[in-house]
C-alpha atoms as an extended CHARMM CRD file, in Angstrom:
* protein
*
       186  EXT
         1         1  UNK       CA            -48.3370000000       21.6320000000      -23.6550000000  PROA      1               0.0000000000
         2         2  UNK       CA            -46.9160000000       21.8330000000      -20.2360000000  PROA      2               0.0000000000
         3         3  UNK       CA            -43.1620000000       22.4110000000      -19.4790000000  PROA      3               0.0000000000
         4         4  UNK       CA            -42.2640000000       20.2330000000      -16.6390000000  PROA      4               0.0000000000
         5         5  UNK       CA            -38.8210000000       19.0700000000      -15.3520000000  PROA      5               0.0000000000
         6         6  UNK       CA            -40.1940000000       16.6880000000      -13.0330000000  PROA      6               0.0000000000
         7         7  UNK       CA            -40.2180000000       13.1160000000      -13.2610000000  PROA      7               0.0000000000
         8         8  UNK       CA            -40.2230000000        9.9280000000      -11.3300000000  PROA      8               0.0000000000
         9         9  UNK       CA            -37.6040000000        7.7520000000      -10.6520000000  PROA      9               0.0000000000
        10        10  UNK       CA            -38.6750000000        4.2900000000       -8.8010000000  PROA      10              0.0000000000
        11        11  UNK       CA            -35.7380000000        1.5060000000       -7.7390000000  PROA      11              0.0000000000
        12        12  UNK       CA            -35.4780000000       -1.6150000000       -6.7600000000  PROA      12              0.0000000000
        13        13  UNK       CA            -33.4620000000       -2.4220000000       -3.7070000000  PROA      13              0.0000000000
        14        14  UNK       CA            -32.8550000000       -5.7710000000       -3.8440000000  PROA      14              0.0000000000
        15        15  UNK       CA            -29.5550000000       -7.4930000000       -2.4070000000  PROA      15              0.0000000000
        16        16  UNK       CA            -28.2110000000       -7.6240000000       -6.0930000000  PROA      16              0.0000000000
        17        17  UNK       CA            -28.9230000000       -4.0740000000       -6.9120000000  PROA      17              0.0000000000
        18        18  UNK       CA            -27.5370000000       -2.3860000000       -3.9390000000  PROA      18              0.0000000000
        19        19  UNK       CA            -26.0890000000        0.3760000000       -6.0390000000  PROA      19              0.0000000000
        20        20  UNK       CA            -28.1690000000        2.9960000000       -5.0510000000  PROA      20              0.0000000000
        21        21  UNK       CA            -27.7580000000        2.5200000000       -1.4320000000  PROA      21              0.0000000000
        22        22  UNK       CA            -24.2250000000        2.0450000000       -1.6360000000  PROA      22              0.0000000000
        23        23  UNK       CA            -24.0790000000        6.0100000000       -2.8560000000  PROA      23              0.0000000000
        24        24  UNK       CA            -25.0270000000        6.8890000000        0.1930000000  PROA      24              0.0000000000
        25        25  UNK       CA            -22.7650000000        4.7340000000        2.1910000000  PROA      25              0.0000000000
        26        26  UNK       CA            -21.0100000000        7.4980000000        3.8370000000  PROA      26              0.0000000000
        27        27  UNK       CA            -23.5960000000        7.9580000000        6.5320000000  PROA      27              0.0000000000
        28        28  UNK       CA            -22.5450000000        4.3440000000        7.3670000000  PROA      28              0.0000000000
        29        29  UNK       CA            -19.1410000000        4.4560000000        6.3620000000  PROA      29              0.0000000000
        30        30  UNK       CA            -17.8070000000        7.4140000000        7.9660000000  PROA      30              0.0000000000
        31        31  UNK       CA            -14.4180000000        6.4480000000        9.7030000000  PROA      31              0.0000000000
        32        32  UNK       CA            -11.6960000000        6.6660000000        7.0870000000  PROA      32              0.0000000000
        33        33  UNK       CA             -8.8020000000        3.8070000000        7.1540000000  PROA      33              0.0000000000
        34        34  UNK       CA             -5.3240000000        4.2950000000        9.1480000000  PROA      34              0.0000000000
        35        35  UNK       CA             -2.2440000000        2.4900000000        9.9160000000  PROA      35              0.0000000000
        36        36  UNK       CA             -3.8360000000        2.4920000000       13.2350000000  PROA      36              0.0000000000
        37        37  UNK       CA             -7.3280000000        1.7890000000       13.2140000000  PROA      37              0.0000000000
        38        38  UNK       CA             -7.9170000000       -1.4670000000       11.2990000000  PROA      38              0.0000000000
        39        39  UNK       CA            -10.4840000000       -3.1830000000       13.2360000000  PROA      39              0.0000000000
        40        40  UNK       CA            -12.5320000000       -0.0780000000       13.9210000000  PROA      40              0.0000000000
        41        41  UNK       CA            -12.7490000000        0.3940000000       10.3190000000  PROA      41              0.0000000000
        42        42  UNK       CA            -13.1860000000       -3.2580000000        9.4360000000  PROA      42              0.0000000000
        43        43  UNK       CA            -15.8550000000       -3.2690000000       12.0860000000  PROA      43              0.0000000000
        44        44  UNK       CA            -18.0070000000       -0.5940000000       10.5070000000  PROA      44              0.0000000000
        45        45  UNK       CA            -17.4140000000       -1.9680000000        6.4170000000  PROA      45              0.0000000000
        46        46  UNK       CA            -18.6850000000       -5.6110000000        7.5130000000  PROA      46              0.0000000000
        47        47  UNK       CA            -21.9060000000       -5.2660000000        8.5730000000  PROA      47              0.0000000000
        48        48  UNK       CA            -23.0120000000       -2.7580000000        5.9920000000  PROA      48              0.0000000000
        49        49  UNK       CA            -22.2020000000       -5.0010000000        3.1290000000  PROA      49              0.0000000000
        50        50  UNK       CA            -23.4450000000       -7.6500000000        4.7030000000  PROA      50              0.0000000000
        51        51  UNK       CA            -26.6810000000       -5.4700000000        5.3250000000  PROA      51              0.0000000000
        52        52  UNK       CA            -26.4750000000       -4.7950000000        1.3390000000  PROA      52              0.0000000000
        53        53  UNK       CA            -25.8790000000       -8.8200000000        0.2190000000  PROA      53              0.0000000000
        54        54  UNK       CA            -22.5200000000       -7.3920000000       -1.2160000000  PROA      54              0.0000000000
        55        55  UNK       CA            -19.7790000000       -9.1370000000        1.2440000000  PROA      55              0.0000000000
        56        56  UNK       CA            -19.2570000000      -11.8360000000       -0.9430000000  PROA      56              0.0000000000
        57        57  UNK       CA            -17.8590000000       -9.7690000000       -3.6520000000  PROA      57              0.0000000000
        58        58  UNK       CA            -14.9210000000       -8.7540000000       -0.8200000000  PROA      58              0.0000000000
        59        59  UNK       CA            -14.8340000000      -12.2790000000        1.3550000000  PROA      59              0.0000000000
        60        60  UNK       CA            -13.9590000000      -14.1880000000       -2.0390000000  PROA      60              0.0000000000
        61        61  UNK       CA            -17.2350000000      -16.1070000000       -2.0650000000  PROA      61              0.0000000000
        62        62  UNK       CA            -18.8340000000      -14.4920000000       -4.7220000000  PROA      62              0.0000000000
        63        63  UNK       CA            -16.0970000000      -15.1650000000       -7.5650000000  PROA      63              0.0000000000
        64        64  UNK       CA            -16.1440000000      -13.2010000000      -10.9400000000  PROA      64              0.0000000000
        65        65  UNK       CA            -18.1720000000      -14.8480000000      -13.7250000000  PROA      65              0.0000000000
        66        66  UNK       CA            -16.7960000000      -15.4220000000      -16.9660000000  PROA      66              0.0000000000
        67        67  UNK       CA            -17.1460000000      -12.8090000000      -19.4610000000  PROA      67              0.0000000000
        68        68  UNK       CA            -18.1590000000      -14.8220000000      -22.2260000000  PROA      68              0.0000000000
        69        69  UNK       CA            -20.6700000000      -18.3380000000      -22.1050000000  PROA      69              0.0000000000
        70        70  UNK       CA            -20.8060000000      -20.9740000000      -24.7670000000  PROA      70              0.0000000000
        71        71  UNK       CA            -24.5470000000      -21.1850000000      -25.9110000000  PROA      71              0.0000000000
        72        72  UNK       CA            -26.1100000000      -23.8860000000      -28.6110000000  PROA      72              0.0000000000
        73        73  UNK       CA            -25.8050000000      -22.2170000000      -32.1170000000  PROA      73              0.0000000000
        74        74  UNK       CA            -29.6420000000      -22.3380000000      -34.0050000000  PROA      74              0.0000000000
        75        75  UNK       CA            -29.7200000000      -24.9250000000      -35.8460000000  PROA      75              0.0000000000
        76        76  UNK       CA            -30.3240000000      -27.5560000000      -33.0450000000  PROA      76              0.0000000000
        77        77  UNK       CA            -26.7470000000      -29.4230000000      -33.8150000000  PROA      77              0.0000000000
        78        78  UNK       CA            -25.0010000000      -30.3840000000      -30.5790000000  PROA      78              0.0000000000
        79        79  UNK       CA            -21.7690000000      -29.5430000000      -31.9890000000  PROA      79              0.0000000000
        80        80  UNK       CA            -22.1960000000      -26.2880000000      -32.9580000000  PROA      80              0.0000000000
        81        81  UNK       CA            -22.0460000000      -23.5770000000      -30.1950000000  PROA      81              0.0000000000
        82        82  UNK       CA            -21.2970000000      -20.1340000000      -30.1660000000  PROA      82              0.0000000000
        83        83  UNK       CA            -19.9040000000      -17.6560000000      -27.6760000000  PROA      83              0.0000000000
        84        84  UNK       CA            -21.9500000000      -14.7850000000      -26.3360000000  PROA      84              0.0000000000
        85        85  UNK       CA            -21.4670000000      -11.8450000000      -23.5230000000  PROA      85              0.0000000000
        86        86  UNK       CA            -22.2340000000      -12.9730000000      -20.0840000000  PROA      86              0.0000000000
        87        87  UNK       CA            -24.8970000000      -10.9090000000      -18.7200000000  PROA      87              0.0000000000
        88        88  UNK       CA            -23.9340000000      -11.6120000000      -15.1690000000  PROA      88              0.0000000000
        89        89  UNK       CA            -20.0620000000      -10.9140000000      -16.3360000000  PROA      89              0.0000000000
        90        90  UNK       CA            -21.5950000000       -6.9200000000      -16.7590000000  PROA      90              0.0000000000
        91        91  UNK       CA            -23.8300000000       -7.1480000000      -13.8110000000  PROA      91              0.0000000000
        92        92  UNK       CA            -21.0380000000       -8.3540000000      -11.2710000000  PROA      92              0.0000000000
        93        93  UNK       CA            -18.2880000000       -5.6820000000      -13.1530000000  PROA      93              0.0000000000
        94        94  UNK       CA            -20.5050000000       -3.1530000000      -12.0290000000  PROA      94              0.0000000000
        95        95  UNK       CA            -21.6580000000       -4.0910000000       -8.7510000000  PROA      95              0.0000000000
        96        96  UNK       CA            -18.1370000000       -4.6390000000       -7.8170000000  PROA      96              0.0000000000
        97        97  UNK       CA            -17.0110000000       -1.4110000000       -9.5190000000  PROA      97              0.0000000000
        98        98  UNK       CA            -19.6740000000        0.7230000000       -7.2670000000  PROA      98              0.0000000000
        99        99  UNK       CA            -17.8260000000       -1.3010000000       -3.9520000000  PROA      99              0.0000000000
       100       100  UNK       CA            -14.4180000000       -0.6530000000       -5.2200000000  PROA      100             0.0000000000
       101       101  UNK       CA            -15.5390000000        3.1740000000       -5.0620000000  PROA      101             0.0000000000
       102       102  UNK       CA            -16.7580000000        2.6050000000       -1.4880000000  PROA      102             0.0000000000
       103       103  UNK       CA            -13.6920000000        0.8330000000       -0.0250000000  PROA      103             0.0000000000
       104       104  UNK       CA            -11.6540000000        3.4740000000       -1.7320000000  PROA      104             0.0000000000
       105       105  UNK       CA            -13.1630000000        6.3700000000       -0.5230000000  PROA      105             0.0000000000
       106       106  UNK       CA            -13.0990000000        4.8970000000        2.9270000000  PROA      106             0.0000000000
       107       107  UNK       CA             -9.2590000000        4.9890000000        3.0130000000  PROA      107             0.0000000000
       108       108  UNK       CA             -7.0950000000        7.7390000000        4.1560000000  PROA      108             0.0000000000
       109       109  UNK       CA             -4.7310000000        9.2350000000        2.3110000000  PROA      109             0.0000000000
       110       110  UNK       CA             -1.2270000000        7.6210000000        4.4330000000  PROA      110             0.0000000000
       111       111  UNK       CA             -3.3090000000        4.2350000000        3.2330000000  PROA      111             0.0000000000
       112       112  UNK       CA             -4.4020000000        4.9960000000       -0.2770000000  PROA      112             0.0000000000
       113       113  UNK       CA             -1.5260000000        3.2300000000       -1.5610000000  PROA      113             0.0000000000
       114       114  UNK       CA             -3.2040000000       -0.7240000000       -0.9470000000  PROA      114             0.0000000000
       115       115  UNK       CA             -5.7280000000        0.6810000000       -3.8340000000  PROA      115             0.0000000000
       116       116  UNK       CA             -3.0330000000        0.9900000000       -6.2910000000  PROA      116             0.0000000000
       117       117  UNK       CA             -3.0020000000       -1.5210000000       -9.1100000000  PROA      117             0.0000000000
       118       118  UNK       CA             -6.0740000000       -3.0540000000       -7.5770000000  PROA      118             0.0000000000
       119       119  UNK       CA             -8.9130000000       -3.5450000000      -10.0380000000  PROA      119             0.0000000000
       120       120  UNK       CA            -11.6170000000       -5.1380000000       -7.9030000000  PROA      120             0.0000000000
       121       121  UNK       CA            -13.3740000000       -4.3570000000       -4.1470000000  PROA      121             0.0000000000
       122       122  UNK       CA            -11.8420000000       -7.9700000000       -3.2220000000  PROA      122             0.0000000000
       123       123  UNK       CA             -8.4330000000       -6.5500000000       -4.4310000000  PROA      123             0.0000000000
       124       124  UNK       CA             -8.2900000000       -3.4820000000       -2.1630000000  PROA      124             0.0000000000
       125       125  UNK       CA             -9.8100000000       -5.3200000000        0.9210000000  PROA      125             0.0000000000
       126       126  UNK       CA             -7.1940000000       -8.3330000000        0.7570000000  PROA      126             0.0000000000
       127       127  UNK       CA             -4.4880000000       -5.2690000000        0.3210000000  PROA      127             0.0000000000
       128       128  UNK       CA             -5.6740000000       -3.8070000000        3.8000000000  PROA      128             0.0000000000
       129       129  UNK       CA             -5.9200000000       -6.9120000000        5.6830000000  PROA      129             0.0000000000
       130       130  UNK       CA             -3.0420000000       -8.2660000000        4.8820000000  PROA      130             0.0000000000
       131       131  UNK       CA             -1.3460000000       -4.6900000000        5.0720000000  PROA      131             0.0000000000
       132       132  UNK       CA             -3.3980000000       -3.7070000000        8.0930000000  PROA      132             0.0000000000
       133       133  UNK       CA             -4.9320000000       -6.3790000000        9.5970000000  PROA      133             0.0000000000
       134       134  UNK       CA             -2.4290000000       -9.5090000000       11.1780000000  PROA      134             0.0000000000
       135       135  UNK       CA             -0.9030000000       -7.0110000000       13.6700000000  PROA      135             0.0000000000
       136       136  UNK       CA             -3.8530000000       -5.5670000000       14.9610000000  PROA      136             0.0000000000
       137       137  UNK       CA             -5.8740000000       -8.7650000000       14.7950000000  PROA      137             0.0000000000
       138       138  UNK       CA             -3.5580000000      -10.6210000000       17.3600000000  PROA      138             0.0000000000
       139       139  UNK       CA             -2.9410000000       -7.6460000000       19.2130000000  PROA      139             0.0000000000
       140       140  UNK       CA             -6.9130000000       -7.5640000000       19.7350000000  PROA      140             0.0000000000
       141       141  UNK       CA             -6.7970000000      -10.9100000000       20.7000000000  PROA      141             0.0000000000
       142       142  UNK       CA             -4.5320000000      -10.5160000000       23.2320000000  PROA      142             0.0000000000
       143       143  UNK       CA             -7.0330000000       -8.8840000000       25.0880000000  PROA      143             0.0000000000
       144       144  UNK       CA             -6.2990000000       -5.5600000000       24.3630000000  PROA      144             0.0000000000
       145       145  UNK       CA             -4.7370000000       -3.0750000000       21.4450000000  PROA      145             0.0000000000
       146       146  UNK       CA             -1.5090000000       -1.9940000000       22.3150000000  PROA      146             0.0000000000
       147       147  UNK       CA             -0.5310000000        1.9660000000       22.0050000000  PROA      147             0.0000000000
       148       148  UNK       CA              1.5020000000        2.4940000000       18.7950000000  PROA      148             0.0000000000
       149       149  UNK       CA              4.5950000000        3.7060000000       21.2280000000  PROA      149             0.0000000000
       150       150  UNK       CA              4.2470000000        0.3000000000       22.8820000000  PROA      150             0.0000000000
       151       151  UNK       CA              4.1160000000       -1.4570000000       19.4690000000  PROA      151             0.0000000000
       152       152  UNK       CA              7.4730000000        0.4860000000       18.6460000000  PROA      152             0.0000000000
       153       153  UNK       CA              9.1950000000       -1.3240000000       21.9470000000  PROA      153             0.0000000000
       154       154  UNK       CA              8.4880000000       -4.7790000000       21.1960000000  PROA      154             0.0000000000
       155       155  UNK       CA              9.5490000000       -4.4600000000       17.9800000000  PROA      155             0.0000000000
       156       156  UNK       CA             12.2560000000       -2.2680000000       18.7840000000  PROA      156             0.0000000000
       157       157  UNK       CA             13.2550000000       -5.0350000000       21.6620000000  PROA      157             0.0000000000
       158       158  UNK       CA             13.5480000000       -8.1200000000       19.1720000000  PROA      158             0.0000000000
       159       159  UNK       CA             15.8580000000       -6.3140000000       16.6790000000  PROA      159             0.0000000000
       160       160  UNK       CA             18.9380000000       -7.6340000000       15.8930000000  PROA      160             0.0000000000
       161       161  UNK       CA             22.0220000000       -5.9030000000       17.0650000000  PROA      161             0.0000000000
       162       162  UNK       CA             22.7960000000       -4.2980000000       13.2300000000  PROA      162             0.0000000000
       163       163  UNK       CA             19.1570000000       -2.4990000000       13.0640000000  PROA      163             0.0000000000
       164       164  UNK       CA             19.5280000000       -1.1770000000       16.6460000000  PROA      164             0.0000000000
       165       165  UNK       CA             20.8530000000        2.4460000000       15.6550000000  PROA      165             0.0000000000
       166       166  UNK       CA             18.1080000000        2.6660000000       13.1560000000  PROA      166             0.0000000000
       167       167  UNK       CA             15.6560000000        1.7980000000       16.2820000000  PROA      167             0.0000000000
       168       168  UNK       CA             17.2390000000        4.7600000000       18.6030000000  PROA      168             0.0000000000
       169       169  UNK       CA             16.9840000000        7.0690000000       15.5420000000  PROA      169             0.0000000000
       170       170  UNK       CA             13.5650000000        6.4640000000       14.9960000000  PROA      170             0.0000000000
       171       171  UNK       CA             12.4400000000        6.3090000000       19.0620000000  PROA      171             0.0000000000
       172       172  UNK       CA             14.2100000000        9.7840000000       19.7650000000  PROA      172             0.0000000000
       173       173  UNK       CA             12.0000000000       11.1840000000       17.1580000000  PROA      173             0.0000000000
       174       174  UNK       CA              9.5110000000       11.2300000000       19.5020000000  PROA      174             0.0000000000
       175       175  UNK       CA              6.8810000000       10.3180000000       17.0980000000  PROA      175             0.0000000000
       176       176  UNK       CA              5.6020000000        6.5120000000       16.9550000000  PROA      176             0.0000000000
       177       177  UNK       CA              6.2480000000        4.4410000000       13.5190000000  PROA      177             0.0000000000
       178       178  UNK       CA              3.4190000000        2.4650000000       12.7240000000  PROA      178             0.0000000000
       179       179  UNK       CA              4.1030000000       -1.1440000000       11.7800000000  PROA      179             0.0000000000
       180       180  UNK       CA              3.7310000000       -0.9710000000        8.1350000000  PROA      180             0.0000000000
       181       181  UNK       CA              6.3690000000        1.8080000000        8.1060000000  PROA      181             0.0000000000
       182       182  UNK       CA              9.1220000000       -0.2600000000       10.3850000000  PROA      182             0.0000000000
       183       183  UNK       CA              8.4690000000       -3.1160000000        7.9150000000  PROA      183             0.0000000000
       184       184  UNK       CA              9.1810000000       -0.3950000000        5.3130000000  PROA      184             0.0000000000
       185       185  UNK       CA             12.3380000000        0.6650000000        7.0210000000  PROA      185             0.0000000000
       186       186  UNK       CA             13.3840000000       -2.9640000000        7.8380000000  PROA      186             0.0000000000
């Protein structure tokens, strides 16, 4: 009788089981999310989940099944049908679930609040674009990303004249405000 702790494992990578590459995302993954660095991010979490077949569960084209489906009951009568679990309902909670972990762990912690109350990867990654991404987005397609001290002056600039002591109190700080915290402020 031999006493072995060895055994074999053997996967299947296959764009709809991607779970086992996705736990070692981090070597792909590997520049945490800021108030400040939106695109950079973005442009590392794209192509590896498109690389994996899993961007659809965060783009919205891949759309949650329905937990339950209505199947023919036995005895060959058209009008009777039951309801059964949804395999793919499972399969998609936990591909999405392993995602969810990825884009979570990929946030800082001044961030970490877009994952609150949000129960699915497409949750989260709508939270940070719309958080994170408009300003940055048409700042980059301006031709260039402006500094967050520049940021401050243009917004600082088209204040109206009430806010304009909160604007001085914050610029003599020294320290630049990202946009999601003037918003905040505002």
């Amino acid at each position: 009788m031999s006493s072995s702790s060895e055994h074999t494992v053997t996967t299947i990578s296959s764009p709809n089981n991607s779970s086992n590459t996705l736990t070692s995302a981090h070597h792909f993954v590997s520049l945490k999310l800021t108030h400040r660095n939106y695109l950079y991010w973005r442009t590392q979490v794209i192509p590896f989940l498109r690389g994996q077949g899993l961007l659809s569960f965060v783009d919205g084209t891949r759309s949650q099944p329905s937990p339950f489906m209505e199947v023919p009951a036995g005895d060959n009568s058209s009008n009777n049908i039951s309801t059964t679990e949804n395999p793919a309902y499972a399969a998609w909670v936990q591909q999405d679930a392993s995602i969810l972990s990825l884009l979570i762990s990929s946030l800082s912690e001044e961030v970490m609040y877009l994952a609150l109350g949000q129960t699915t990867a497409r949750g989260v990654w709508t939270a940070a674009e719309t958080a994170l991404g408009s300003s940055t987005q048409d700042l980059a397609l301006a031709g260039r990303t402006l500094t967050p001290s520049e940021q401050n002056l243009y917004v600082f600039r088209g204040l109206r004249p009430e806010f304009r002591s909160m604007a001085s109190a914050l610029a003599i700080n020294g320290t630049p405000v990202s946009i999601p915290q003037l918003a905040d402020f505002l």
